[in-house]
Each structure stands twice: as C-alpha cells, then as structure tokens.
DOFI-375080 format. One line per 10 residues: number of its first residue (from 1); for each residue x, y, z of C-alpha. Coordinates in nm, 3 decimals. Example, Ala and Ser with C-alpha at 12.3 -4.5 7.8 and 13.67 -1.06 7.14 Angstrom:
2
1) 1.230,-0.450,0.780; 1.367,-0.106,0.714
END
This chain:
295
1) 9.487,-0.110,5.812; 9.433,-0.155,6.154; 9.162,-0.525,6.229; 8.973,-0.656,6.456; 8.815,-1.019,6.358; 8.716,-0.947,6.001; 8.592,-0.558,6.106; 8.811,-0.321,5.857; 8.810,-0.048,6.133; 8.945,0.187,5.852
11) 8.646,0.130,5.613; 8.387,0.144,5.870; 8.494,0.485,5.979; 8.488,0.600,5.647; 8.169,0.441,5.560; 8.033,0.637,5.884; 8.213,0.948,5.755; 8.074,0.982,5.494; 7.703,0.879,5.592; 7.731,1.209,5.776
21) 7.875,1.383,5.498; 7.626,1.271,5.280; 7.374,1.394,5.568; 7.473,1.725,5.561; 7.516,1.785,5.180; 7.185,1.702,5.167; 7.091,1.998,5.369; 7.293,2.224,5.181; 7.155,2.094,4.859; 6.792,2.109,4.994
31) 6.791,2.386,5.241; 6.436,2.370,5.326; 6.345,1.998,5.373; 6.387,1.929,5.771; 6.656,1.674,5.903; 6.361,1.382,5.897; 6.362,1.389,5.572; 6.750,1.416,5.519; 6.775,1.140,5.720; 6.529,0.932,5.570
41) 6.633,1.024,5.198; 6.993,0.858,5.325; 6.779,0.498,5.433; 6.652,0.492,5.070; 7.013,0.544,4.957; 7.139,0.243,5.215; 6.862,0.015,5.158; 6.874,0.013,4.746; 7.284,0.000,4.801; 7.297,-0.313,5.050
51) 7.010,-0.456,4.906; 7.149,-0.493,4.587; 7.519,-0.621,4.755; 7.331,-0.875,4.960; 7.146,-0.987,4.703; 7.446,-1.061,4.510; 7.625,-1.205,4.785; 7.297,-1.422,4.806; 7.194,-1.522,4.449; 7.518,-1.455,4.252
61) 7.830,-1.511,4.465; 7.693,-1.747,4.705; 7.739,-1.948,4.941; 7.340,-2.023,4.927; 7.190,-1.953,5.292; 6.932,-2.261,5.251; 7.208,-2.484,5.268; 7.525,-2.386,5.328; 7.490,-2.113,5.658; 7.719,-2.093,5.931
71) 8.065,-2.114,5.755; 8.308,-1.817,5.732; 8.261,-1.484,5.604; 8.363,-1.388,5.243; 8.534,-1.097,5.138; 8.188,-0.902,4.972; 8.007,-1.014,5.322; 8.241,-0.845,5.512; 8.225,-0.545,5.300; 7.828,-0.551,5.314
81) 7.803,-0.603,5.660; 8.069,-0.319,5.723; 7.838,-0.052,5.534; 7.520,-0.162,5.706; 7.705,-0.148,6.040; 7.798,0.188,6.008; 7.487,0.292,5.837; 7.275,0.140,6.110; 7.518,0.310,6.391; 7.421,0.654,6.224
91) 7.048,0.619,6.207; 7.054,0.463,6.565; 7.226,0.799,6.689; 6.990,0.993,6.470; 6.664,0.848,6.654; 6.824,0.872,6.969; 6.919,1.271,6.903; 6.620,1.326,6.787; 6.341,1.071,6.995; 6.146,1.035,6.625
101) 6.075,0.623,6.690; 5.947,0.369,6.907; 6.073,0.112,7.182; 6.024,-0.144,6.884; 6.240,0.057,6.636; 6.544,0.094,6.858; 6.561,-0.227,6.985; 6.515,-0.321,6.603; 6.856,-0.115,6.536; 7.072,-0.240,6.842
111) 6.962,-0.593,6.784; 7.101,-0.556,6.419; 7.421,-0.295,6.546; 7.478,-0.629,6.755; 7.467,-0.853,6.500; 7.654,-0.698,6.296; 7.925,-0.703,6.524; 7.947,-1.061,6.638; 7.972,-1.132,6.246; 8.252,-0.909,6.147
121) 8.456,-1.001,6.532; 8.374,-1.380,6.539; 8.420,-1.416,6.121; 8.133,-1.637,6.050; 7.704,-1.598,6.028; 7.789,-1.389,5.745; 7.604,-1.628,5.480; 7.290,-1.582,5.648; 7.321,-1.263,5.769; 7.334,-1.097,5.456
131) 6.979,-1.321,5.361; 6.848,-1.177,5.659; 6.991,-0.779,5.513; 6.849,-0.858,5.161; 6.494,-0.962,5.273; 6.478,-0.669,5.548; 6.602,-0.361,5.369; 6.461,-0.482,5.009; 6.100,-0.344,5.174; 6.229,-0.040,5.306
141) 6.189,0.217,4.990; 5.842,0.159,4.984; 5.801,0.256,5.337; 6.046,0.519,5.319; 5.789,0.651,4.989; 5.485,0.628,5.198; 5.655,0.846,5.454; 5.717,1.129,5.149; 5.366,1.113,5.012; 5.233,1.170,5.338
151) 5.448,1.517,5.396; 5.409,1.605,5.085; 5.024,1.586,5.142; 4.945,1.267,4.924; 4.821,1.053,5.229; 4.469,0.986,5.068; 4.550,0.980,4.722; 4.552,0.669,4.508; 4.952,0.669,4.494; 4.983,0.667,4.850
161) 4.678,0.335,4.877; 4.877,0.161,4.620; 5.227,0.214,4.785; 4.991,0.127,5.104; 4.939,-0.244,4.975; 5.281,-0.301,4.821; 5.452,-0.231,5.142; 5.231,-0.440,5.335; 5.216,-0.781,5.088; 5.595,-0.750,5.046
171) 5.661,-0.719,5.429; 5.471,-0.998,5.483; 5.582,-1.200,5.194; 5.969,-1.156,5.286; 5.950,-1.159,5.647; 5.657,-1.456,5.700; 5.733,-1.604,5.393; 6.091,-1.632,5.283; 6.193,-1.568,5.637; 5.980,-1.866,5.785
181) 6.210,-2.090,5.522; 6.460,-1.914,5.597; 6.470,-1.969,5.967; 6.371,-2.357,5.893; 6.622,-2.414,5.706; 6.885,-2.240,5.924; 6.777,-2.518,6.227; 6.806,-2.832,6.002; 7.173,-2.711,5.951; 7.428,-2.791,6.133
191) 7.422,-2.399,6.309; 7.547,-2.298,6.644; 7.315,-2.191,6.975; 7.441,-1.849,6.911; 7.355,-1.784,6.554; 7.032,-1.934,6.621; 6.937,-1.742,6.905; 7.043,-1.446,6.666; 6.822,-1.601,6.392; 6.511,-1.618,6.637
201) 6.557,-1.255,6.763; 6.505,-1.083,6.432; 6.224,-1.351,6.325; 6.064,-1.213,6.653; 6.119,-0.844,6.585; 5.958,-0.918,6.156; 5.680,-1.080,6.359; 5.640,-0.811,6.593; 5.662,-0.555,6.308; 5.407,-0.738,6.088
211) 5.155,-0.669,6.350; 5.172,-0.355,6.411; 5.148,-0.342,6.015; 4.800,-0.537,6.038; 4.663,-0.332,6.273; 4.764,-0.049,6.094; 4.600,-0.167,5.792; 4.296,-0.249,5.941; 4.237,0.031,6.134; 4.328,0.246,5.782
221) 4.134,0.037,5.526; 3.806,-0.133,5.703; 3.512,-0.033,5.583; 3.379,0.191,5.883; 3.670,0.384,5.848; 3.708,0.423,5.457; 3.350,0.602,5.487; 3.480,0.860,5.743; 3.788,0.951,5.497; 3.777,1.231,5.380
231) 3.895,1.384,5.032; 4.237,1.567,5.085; 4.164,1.788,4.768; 3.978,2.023,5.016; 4.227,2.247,5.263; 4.201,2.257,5.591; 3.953,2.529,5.715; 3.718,2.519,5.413; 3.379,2.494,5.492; 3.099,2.437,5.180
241) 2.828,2.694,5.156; 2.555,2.444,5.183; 2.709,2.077,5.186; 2.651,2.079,4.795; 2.743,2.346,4.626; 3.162,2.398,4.604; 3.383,2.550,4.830; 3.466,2.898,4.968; 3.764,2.945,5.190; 3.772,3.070,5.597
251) 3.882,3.395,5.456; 3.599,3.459,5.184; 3.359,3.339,5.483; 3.527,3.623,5.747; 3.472,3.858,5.429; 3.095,3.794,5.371; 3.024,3.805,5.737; 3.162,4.134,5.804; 3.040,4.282,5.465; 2.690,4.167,5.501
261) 2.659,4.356,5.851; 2.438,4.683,5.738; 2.584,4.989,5.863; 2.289,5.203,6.058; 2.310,5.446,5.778; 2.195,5.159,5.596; 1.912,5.069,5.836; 1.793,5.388,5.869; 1.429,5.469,5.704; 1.342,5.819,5.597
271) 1.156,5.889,5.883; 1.508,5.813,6.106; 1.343,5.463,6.261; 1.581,5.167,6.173; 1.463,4.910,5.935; 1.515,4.522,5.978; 1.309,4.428,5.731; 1.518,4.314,5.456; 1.857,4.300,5.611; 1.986,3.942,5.613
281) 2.326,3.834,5.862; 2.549,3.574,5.793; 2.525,3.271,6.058; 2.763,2.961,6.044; 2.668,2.653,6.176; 2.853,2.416,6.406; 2.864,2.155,6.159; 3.028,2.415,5.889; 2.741,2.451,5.681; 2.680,2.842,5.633
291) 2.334,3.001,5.568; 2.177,3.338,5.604; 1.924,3.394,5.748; 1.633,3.702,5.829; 1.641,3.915,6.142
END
C-alpha cells in the first residue's frame, strides 16, 4: 500500500478504475443513450454515495464542523475524500474530452480536484471539507433530473417546474444558508490562512453559481415569458388548421396541398374551356394558420 500524506494511492486508482468501468458498462447496458447521459447517470451515482458518507462523517461520526474544524483527518474522511477525488478527476477529464461546460464549471472541478488534494497530502481540513461535500453534492440529483426531463422531452411539463423550484430553494438554502454559517463559523475558529482561503474560494464559486441560477429562473419563470411558453404536447412542425380547431401534422398539410390541386381533366368544361369556378387551392400562411381559399 504505497502513501502519500493520508492519499491511499492504491484506493484512489481503483476508485478511478472503476468510475470508468462503471462508464462503460453503462454503455453496454444502454446502447443507445449518448455518453452525456452515461456520464451524468455516474454524478447521480457519486453524489447520493458521498453525500450519504459525508453526511455521516458530519452528523454521525463527527467531529462537528461548527466547532471543531481544522484538526486531522479521520479514517471515513480520508476514504470520502479519496472517492470524490477520483470521481471529480474523471468528470473533469470528461468535460475537457468532450468541451460540454463552462469556464465556471471547470474551474468549479479543479478548485475542488485541488482541494481535495491538499486534504489527503497535508492530513487535516478534512472536518470541514466533507461539510462543504455534503452541502454541495446533496443538490446535485435534482439538477442531474432536470437535465433527464429535458432530453427526454419533459422541459415544460409540471414535473420538470416542480424539480425547477426544488433545485433552486435547496441550492440556495445549502449554499447561502448553511454555507454562510458554515463559513462564519469556520473564521471564529482557530483555522489556518490556507484553509480559509480554501473556505472563501468555494463560498465564491456557490455564490457565483447561485446567480447564474437566478437569472436563470427569472428569465424562465417571469411573467412575460411564461405567456410566450408554449405547450410541448404539440410536435414540432404542426401547424393548427385555423388557430382553434386541433392539429394536423406537416405531412397531412403536404398531402392536402398536393391533392387539392385539380388536374386539367378536372378543369376542363364540356365545351374544352377550363373552369375555375369552383376549384379551391390550399394556401398556408406565414403565421401557420392554413385556409383555402377561391381562385
């Protein structure tokens, strides 16, 4: 068991191992969901998992972060912080493979890769870094879920506004709320410059996060643009036949174009003169209301 500080070398590589092993079992298991949603299936995964270690560490095992941060790691600390270090490795080289997130995201990850590390090689900060893992990744399923109802075509339904509103008051809650005590707390103690620069740094990034979140929100849910929403039980290229009355698909429309065109056998009178007196054509409107009207 090779060491370095308090980092098991041996179980972070398998903990990486088999992140990727998991990653690619998921692709043979479901063959036709794309590698976003492998990957993002395996953040659900790792934030119920450390969630529920740091919150033991936290609430069960102690010591309690409110008053006792700074002193040296414990043996379950190490261990959580090992997971989430190799977890958060993976996903970093994931976004960086694939260029899926922003500035803000990335510098989210390395600022936590680096965290991680100067817990597990310095052997201390692990009481209130696993507060900081509990109240971070304890949000994440629920914006992992609105991510899934929106590709599997549930962004405007009722599910996805109520998933919506629970991501955005728990964000807030544990990140503004718990994490404002938190970081209060954590400079009354008797802390290091380093840990508390740490501390400040991932306030700064919840902060940062929470308003893009806002905006987000706002832009989503104000009332100007709640009017302009439009139900998702339509498809796209429907069109109604007069604004009122149902729906009939781009194909039916092609359809009844071409098959109300008369043929000139059709528009032929007896005496051989065409006739465009009762022949109607199909005309469609800019605004996707159809019609039909005389020649």
């Amino acid at each position: 068991m090779f060491k370095i500080g308090d980092l098991d070398l041996s179980l972070f590589c398998t903990c990486l191992l088999a992140w990727v092993a998991v990653y690619y079992l998921l692709f043979y298991l479901f063959p036709t969901r794309g590698a976003e949603w492998q990957c993002r299936t395996i953040t659900v995964s790792h934030a119920v998992v450390i969630s529920f270690m740091a919150g033991w560490c936290c609430f069960i095992q102690g010591p309690w972060p409110l008053t006792d941060a700074g002193g040296p790691n414990t043996r379950l600390q190490i261990v959580t912080a090992t997971i989430c270090l190799s977890y958060f490795i993976f996903d970093f080289s994931w976004c960086l493979y694939y260029q899926t997130e922003g500035f803000t995201m990335l510098l989210h990850h390395f600022l936590s890769i680096i965290g991680l590390l100067v817990t597990l090689l310095v052997g201390k900060y692990g009481t209130e870094l696993v507060a900081t893992i509990c109240g971070g990744e304890i949000t994440n399923p629920l914006l992992q879920l609105r991510w899934f109802l929106r590709e599997t075509g549930h962004k405007n339904s009722l599910a996805a506004e109520v998933v919506d509103w629970m991501f955005v008051c728990s964000f807030g809650f544990m990140r503004l709320g718990v994490g404002t005590i938190l970081l209060y707390c954590y400079f009354t103690q008797p802390t290091d410059n380093l840990g508390r620069f740490g501390a400040v740094c991932i306030y700064s990034l919840g902060v940062i996060f929470w308003v893009n979140i806002m905006q987000f929100a706002f832009k989503k849910y104000s009332g100007k643009n709640r009017k302009k929403r439009t139900p998702r039980n339509k498809s796209e290229g429907e069109v109604t036949t007069n604004g009122l009355n149902g729906v009939k698909s781009q194909k039916t429309l092609n359809s009844e174009y071409i098959n109300s065109i008369p043929s000139q056998g059709e528009l032929k009178r007896a005496n051989g003169c065409l006739n465009f007196d009762k022949k109607h054509l199909v005309h469609r409107k800019r605004n996707g209301v159809v019609k039909q009207d005389r020649l």
